[in-house]
C-alpha positions in Angstrom: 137.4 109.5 115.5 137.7 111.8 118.2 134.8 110.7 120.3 136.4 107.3 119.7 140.5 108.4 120.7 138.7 110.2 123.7 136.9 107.1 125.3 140.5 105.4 124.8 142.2 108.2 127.0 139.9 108.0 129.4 140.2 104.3 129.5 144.1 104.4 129.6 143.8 107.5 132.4 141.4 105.5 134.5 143.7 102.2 133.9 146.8 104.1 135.4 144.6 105.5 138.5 143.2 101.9 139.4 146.5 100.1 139.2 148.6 102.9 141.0 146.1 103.2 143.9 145.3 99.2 143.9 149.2 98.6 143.9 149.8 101.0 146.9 147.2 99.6 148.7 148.1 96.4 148.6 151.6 96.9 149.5 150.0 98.8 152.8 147.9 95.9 153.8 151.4 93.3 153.2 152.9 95.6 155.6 150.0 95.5 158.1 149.8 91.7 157.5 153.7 91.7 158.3 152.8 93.6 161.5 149.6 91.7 162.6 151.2 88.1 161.8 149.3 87.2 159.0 149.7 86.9 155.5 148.6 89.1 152.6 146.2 86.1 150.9 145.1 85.8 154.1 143.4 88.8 154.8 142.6 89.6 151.0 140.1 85.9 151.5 138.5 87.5 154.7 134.9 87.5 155.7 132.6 87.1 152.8 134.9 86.2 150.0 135.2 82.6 151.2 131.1 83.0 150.2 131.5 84.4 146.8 134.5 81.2 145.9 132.5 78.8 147.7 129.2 79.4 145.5 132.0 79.7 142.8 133.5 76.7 142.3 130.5 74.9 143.7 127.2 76.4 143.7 125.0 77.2 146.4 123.5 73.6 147.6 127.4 72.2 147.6 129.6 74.9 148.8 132.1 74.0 151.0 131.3 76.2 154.1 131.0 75.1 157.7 127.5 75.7 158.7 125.2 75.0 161.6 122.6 74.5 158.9 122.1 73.9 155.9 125.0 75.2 153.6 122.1 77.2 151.3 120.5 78.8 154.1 123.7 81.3 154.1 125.0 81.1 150.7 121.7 82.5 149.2 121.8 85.9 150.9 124.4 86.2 148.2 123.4 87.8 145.2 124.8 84.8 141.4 126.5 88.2 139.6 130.2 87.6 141.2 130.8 84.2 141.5 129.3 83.5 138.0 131.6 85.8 136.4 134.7 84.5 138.7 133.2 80.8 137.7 133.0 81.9 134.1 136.7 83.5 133.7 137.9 80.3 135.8 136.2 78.3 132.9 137.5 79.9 129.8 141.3 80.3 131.1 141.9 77.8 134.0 143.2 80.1 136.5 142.3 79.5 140.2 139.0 80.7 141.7 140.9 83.1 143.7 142.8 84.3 140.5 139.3 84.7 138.8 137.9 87.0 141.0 140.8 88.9 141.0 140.7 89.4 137.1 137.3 90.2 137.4 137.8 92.7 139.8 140.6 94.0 137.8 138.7 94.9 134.8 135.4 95.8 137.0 138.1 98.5 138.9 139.1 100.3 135.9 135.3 100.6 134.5 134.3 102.0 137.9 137.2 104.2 137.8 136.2 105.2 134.1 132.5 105.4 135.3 133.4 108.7 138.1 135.4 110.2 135.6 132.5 110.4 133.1 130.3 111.8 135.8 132.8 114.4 136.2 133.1 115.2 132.7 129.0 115.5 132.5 129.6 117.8 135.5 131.7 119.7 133.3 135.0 119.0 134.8 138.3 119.6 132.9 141.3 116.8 132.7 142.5 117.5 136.3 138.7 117.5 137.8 138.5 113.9 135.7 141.3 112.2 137.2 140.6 114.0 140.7 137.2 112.2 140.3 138.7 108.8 139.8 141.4 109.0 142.4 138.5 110.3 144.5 136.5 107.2 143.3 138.6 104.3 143.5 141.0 105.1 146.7 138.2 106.0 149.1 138.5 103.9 152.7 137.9 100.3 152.5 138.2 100.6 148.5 140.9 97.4 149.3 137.6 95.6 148.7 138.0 96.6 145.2 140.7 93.8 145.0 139.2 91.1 147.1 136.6 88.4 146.0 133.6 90.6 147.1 130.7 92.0 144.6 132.2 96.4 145.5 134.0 96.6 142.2 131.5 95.2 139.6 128.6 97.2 141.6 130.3 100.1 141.4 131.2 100.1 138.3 127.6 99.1 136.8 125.6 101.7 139.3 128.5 105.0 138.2 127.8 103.6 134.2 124.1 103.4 134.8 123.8 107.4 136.2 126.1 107.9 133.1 123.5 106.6 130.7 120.8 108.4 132.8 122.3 111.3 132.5 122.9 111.5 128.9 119.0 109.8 128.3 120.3 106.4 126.7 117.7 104.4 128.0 118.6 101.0 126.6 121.9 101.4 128.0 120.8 102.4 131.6 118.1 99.3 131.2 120.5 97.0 130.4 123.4 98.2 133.0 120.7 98.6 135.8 119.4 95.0 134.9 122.5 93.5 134.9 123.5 95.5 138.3 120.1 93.4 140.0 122.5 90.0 139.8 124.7 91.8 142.0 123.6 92.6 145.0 120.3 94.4 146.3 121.0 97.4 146.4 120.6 97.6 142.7 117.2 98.8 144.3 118.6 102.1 144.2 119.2 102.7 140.3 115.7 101.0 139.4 114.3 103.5 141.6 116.7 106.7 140.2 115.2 105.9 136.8 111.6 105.7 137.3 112.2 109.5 138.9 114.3 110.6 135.9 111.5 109.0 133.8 108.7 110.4 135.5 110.4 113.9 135.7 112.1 114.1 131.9 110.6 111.2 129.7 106.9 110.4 130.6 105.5 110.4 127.4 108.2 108.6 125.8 107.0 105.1 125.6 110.4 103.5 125.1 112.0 104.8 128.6 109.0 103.4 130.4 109.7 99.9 128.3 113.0 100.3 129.3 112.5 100.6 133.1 110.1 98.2 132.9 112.8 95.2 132.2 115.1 96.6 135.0 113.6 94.8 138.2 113.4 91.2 136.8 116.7 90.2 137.7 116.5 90.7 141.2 113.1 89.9 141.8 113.6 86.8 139.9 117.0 85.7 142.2 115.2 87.2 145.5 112.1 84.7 144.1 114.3 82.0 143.6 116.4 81.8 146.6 112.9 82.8 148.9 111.4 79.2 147.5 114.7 77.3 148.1 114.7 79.1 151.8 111.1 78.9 152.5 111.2 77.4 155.5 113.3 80.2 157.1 111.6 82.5 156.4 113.1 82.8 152.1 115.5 85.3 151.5 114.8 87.9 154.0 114.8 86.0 156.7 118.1 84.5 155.6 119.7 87.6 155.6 118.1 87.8 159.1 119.0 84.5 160.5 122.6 85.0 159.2 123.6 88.7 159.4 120.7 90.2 161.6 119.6 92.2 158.2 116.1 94.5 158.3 115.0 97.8 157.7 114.2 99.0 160.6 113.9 103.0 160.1 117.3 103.5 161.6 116.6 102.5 165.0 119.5 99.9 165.3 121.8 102.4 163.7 121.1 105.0 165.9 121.6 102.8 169.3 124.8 101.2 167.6 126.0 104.8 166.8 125.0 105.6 170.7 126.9 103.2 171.8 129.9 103.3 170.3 130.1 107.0 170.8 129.4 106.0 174.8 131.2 103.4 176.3 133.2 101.7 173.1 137.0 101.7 172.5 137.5 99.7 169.7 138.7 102.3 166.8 137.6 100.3 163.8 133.7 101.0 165.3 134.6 104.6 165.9 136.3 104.7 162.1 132.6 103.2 160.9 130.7 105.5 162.8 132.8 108.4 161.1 132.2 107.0 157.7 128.4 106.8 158.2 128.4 110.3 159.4 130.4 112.0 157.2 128.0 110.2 154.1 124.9 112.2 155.8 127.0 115.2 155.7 128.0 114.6 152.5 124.1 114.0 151.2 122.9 117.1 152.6 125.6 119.5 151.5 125.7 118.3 148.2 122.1 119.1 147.8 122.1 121.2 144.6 125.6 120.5 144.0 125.3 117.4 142.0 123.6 116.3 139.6 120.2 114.5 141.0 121.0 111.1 139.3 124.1 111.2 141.4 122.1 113.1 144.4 118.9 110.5 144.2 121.2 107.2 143.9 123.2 108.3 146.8 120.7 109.4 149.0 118.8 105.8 148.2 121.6 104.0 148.7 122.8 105.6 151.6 119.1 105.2 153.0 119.1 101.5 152.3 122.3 101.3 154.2 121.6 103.5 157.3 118.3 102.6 158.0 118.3 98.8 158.1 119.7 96.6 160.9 123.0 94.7 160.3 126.9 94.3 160.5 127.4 98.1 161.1 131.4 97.9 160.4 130.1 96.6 157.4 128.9 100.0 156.2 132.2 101.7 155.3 132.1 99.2 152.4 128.4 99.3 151.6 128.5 103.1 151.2 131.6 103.4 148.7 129.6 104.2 145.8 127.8 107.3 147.8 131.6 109.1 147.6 130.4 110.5 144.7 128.7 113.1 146.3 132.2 114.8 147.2 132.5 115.7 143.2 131.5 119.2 143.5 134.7 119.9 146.0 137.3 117.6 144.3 136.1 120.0 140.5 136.5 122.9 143.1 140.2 121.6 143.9 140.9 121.4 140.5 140.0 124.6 139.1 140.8 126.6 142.0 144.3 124.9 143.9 147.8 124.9 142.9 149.0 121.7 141.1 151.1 121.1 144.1 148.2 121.5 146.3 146.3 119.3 144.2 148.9 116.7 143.5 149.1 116.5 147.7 145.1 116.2 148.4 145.4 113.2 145.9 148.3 111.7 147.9 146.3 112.1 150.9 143.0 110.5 149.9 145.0 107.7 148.5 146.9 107.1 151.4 143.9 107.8 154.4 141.8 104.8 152.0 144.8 102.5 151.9 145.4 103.4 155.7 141.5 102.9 156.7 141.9 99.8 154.2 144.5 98.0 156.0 143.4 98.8 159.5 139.8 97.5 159.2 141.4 94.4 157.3 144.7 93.6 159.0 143.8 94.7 162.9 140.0 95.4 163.5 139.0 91.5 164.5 135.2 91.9 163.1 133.6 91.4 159.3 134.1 94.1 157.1 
């Protein structure tokens, strides 16, 4: 029973957190959508979500997408996870595509909010360290995505679930979670990877966890297989993601010189606020070394790696590394045993309103994909 009326608080804490900090940051971007001559649905259907409703209400041979190609040689860099659970909530209560996606996002929000606070509480935070954590979590810069038709919530929430199950050694349930994360997107890379470490380091001769992380690849080498044969002849998936969004590892190279230059000759403030956001996550990684625990250290490092040292969109990577702002935890459970309430109560404020802020700025005025 009390296991059972704890999960519930949690559940009702990290409802209120989600909803406060979506609400606010919507109401920022109206007013920046108000300012910038545009309108709120507008810029909440930006960039890539026409993608995820397209392959949504249509699949990926039949979206309706303007392309210079054909319309699956840019709809299959996108991973089936989001649009089949936006096509399946459209299907069982008749609400728009849009709509869909939103609901899904709703629900997805609240887990991943849910998902930090657990961490924390494995990290042995008290109340105020758990809901620092999920205010730290779900109100981080360009966490707006969390309510827009892109795949930031449902990650999120399945990757912070996953390290949960890691860390507590419920292999089935980080199987299943990671499994389920490779629909997503490919950076589910980064969990398959964080459990065949925690295997190899606290479970290798336990015959079930290596079963277990034995199923967790299929689902994304099986879509990655399927869209390569249906893009063969550019190249299958990979090249795809080339033709489409210049997408590679590269070692960092292209980061580097894109860093360079913005830090050189560029005056556009949305590059400057991406470039900040991919340094502060190095930062972050190396001073909280030790500091967290090294499901939350590994997954973050991978997936900050995955990020950084490939080619691509770089304003893109405010949003690709929100799940790495877990590696703040140590200094938000700091804040909470160690700062006045009001202190507390007005860091909160602050991170919720820099994110909504960033959020609205990168959305309603900086003219590039996000």
């Amino acid at each position: 029973m009390r296991n059972r009326d704890a999960r519930l608080r949690l559940l009702a804490q990290a409802l209120i957190i989600y909803n406060i900090g979506t609400l606010f940051r919507i109401v920022t971007l109206a007013f920046f959508a108000m300012l910038n001559s545009a309108s709120l649905a507008e810029l909440l259907g930006k960039w890539d979500a026409g993608y995820y409703l397209a392959i949504a209400e249509n699949g990926y041979f039949s979206a309706d997408l303007k392309t210079d190609g054909p319309v699956h040689h840019r709809t299959l860099a996108f991973f089936p996870g989001f649009p089949a659970l936006t096509r399946l909530v459209h299907e069982l209560t008749g609400l728009e595509m849009a709509a869909a996606a939103t609901a899904v996002n709703l629900v997805a929000g609240v887990a991943l909010t849910a998902g930090a606070m657990a961490i924390a509480e494995r990290m042995g935070a008290g109340r105020a360290g758990m809901l620092g954590a999920g205010i730290l979590a779900s109100s981080a810069p360009m966490s707006i995505t969390f309510a827009m038709p892109y795949t930031e919530a449902v990650f999120g929430a399945l990757a912070f679930w996953a390290i949960v199950a890691l860390m507590d050694r419920r292999w089935g349930i980080a199987a299943g979670l990671i499994f389920l994360l490779g629909f997503v997107r490919l950076t589910a890379v980064a969990l398959i990877l964080v459990f065949g470490l925690v295997v190899l380091v606290h479970a290798r001769r336990d015959w079930r966890a290596w079963a277990c992380l034995a199923l967790t690849p299929w689902s994304l080498l099986g879509y990655v297989a399927w869209a390569s044969w249906h893009s063969r002849e550019v190249g299958g998936y990979f090249g795809v993601q080339e033709a489409g969004w210049h997408s590679g590892f590269d070692f960092g190279g292209a980061t580097l010189r894109w860093v360079w230059k913005v830090l050189t000759t560029s005056g556009e403030a949305g590059y400057l606020l991406s470039v900040a956001v991919m340094a502060a996550a190095v930062v972050a990684l190396v001073a909280a070394r030790g500091r967290v625990p090294w499901e939350v250290w590994w997954f973050s490092a991978v997936l900050s790696a995955t990020v950084l040292l490939s080619d691509g969109i770089m304003h893109s990577r405010p949003r690709l590394l929100l799940p790495a702002v877990i590696l703040l935890l140590p200094w938000v459970l700091w804040a909470a045993e160690n700062l006045p309430r009001r202190w507390q109560l007005g860091l909160a404020a602050g991170w919720v309103g820099f994110g909504a802020w960033f959020s609205a700025y990168m959305l309603g005025v900086f003219p590039w994909a996000i």
